[in-house]
N, C-alpha and C positions, 0 to 999 in steps of 0.2 A: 386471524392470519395463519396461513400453512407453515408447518413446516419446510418448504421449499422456500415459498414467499419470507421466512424470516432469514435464511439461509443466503438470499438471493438479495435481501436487504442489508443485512452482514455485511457482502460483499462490496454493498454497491459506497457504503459507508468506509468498510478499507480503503476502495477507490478515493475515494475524497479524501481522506488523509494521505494516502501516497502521493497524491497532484499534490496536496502544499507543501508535504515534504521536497517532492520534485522542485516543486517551487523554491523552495528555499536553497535548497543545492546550489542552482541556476545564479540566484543571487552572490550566495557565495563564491562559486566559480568567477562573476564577474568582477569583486571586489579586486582591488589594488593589491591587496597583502593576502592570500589565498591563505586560510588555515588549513593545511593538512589532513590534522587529527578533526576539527570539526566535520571537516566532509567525509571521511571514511566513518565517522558517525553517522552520518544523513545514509551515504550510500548502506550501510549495514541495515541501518533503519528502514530503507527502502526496499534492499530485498527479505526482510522477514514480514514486511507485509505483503509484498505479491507473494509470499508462498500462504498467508493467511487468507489472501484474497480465493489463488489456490484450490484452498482445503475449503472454501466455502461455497466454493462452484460444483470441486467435485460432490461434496456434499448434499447438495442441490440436485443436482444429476442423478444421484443413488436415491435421492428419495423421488423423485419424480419419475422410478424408469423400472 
């Protein structure tokens, strides 16, 4: 596997944990008794991996270029 190709797998893997994090948010949002502090967990969580996702695209791009 290339360096790009694991870079670009990295990524595709972030992806997949952000959807279920997204996932889970969603859930939370729809519950009766809405936690607060839980979801600006989720949400926190969610944007420090689209910036990991990111850095693994740019990543990918610099070495393919």
């Amino acid at each position: 596997m290339t360096p790009v190709d694991e870079a670009l797998a990295r990524a595709e893997e972030l992806l997949g944990t952000l959807n279920a994090k997204r996932e889970d948010l969603e859930r939370l949002a729809a519950a009766d008794d809405v936690d607060g502090d839980a979801a600006v967990d989720l949400i926190t969580e969610l944007a420090e991996l689209a910036r990991q996702i990111e850095a693994e695209l740019t990543r990918a791009r610099t070495l393919s270029g």
